[in-house]
N, C-alpha and C positions, 0 to 999 in steps of 0.2 A: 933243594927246591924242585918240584915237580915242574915236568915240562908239559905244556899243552898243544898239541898241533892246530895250528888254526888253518881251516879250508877257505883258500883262497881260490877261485878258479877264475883264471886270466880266459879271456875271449882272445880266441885265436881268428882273424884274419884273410889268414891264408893257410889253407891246407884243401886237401882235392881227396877224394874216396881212392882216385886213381893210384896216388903215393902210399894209401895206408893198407890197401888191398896187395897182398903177395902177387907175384905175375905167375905165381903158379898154383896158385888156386882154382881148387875143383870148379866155383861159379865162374872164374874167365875160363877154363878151361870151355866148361859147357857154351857158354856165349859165342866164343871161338869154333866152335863146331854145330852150332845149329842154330840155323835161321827159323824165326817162329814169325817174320812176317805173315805167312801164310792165315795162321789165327785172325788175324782180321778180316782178308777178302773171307773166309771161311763163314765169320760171322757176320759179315756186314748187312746181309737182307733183315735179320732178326732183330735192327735197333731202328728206332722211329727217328724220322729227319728233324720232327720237331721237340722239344722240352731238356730238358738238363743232360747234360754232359754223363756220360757213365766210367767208371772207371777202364782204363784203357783194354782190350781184352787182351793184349798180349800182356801187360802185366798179371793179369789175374790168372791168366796159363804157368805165368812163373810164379805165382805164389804158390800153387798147386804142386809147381814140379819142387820146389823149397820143402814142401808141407810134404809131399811124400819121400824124397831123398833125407830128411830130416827125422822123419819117422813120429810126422806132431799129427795130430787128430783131430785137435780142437782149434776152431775158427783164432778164439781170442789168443790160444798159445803160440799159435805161427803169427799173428801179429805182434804179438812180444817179442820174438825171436825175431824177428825180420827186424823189431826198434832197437833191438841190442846186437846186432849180428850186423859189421861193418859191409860183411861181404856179400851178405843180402841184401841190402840197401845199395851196394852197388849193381849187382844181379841186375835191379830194381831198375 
């Protein structure tokens, strides 16, 4: 008799980016030694007080240093790789 694998996938509850990221991962490494607060005061005159929220600028400094450490080119391909890439998403 043939076996079939049936895909069950349980929701997990608990678990934390913190546990599933190595502590010695190149992006804690980098987090760990550079502060990118600065990208904000840096940009702050250039957003209007009023209308929609923009995405945060220090993240989008790290998508860019992702996007170039990574060696990706295209907008849509660093956004793939940051939705599958655990350690990007923590980076994040």
């Amino acid at each position: 008799m043939i076996g079939k694998k049936e895909r069950a996938f349980k929701t997990h509850s608990q678990f934390s980016l913190e546990d599933l990221v190595p502590e010695d991962n190149f992006y804690r490494q980098l987090e760990a030694h550079i502060d990118l607060g600065f990208v904000r005061e840096l940009v702050q005159d250039l957003y209007s007080p009023i209308g929609r929220s923009s995405i945060d600028p220090v993240v989008f400094f790290k998508l860019q240093l992702i996007a170039f450490f990574e060696v990706i080119r295209s907008d849509r391909q660093l956004m793939e790789q940051v939705n599958l890439n655990l350690a990007h998403r923590w980076y994040l």
